[in-house]
N, C-alpha and C positions, 0 to 999 in steps of 0.2 A: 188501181194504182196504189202504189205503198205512199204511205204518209213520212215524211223525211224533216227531222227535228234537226236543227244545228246546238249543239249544247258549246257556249259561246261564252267568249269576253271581250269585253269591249275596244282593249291593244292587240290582244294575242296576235302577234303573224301569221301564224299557223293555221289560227282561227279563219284568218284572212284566205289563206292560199285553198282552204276547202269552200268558203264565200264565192269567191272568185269563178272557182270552178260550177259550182252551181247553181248560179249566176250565165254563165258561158253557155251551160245545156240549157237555161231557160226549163230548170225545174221550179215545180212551187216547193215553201218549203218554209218552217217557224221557226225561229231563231228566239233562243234562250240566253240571255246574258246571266252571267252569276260572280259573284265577289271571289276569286281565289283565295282572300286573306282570308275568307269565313264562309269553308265551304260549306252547302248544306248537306245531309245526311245521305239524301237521294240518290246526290248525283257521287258520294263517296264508292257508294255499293254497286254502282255499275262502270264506275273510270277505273280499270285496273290499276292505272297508274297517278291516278288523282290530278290526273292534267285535262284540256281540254285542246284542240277539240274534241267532241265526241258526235256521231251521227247515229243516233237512233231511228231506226227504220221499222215499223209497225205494219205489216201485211195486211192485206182484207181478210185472212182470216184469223184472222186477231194477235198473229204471233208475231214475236218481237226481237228487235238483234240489234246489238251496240258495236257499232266498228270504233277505233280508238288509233288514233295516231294519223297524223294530215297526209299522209303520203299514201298511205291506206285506202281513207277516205279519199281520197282523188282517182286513185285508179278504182276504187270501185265504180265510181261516179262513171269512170271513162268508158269502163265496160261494161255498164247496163244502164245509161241513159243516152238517149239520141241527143241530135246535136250535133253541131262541127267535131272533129275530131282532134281532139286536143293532144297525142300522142303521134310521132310518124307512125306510119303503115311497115317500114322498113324495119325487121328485129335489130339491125346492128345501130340504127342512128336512135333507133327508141334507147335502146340501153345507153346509148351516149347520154342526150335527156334526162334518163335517169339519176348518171352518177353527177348532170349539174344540178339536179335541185337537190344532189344532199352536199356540193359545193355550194350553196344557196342556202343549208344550213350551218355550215361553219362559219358563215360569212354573218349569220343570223348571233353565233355565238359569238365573234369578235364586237358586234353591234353592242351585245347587253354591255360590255366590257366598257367599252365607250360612252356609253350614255350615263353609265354608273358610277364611271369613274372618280374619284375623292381624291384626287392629285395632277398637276402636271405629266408627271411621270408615268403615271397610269396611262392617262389619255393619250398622249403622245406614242408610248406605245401600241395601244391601240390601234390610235389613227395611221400608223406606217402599218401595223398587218392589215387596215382594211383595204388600206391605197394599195399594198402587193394583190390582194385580191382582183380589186374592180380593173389593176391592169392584168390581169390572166384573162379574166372576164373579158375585156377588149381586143385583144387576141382569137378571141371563141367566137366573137361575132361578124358576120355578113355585113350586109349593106341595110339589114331591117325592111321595117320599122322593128321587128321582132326578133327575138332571138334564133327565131329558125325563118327569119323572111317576113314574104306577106303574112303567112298563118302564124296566129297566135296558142300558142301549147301551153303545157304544164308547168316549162317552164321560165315563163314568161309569170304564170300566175305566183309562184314561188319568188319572183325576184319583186314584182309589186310592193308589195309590202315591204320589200327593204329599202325601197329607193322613197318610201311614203316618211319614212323618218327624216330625212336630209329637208323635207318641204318645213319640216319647223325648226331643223341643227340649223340648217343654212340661215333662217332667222335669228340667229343668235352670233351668227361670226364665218367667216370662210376657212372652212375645214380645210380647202387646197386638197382632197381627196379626188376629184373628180377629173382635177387641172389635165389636158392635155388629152383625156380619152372623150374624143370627139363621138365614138360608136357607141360609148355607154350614154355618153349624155342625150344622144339621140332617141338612145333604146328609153332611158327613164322619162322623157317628155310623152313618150308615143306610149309606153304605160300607164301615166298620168290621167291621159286625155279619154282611157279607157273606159264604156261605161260601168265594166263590172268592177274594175278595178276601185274607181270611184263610188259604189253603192253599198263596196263590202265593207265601208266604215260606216259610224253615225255620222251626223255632221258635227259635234261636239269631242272627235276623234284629235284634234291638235290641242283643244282645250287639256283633254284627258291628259295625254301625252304630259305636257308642260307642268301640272300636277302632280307625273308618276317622277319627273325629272326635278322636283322640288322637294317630293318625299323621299329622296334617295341623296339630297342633298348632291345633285350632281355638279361638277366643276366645269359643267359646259354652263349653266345659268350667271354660277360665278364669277366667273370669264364676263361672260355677256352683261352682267350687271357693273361690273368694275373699267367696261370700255368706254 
């Protein structure tokens, strides 16, 4: 059996959505955290892109391959480790899947915007593209608990991580993003309550957070400290 490294940090989503997933196959598997601010040399020379995550996979006979980019590593995960099936069987609704978990990262994009925000004006806008979002998002969904029903998929792992931010926004003030989509609200409790979904953080993951949202001087603590 190949040895499977997560080359990790400690917030990354991404990082999360490849957790998730290998977590889900009930693979083994060492997870490497490292400082983005100061990367070390190592992992420079093999992230094409100088991002994480990264899945280094080590054969028994001694040879080694780096996959890079979360989407990547998830379908490879899907198609060579057993496990529940975390993609439809059907090609037309799999590609549906597909094009949400890269709605899942635009939705990841408008999030940095948000949390980073240095203004009113910023955040507000913000906070109306993410509300257009999560109401497309509500639209797209069933009766759950999951995005595709009883079974939980890819992209289900993909949206975890988004909705894992709101568990400490929402400790700071009501966004009124979520107001009135009963189906999402549903969906982000039954993610929550998930166990991989829950084990792909540390437990010192909202501490981090509230930390990264101090060092960015963001105007959601602002807000929150001045109510």
């Amino acid at each position: 059996m190949s040895k499977l490294t997560l080359i990790s940090h400690h917030l990354c989503p991404y990082v999360q959505r490849a957790a998730i997933t290998l977590l889900e196959k009930d693979v083994p598997f060492e997870r490497i955290n490292i400082d983005l601010a100061n990367k070390p040399d190592w992992f420079l020379k093999i992230s094409p892109l100088g991002k994480v995550p990264l899945l280094r996979i080590e054969a028994e006979d001694g040879s080694e391959a780096v996959l890079f980019e979360s989407s990547v590593i998830c379908e490879y995960l899907e198609e060579t480790q057993a496990g529940a099936a975390l993609h439809p069987a059907d090609p037309l609704t799999r590609a549906r899947h597909r094009g949400w978990m890269e709605f899942g990262s635009s939705v990841l994009s408008d999030l940095w915007g948000y949390e980073t925000a240095q203004d009113e004006v910023q955040l507000d806008a913000k906070r109306k593209a993410l509300t257009a979002k999560f109401a497309t998002l509500e639209g797209a969904l069933g009766d759950g608990p999951y995005f595709a029903g009883s079974s939980f998929s890819l992209v289900d792992a993909v949206f975890a991580p988004v909705f894992r931010y709101f568990d400490l926004f929402d400790t700071l003030g009501d966004s009124g993003i979520f107001d009135g989509l009963e189906r999402t609200q549903r969906w982000r409790k039954a993610l929550s309550e998930r166990a991989s979904v829950r084990e792909a953080v540390g437990a010192d993951y909202p501490q981090r957070l509230l930390e990264f949202l101090e060092k960015h001087s963001s105007i959601l603590l602002r807000q929150a400290a001045a109510a």
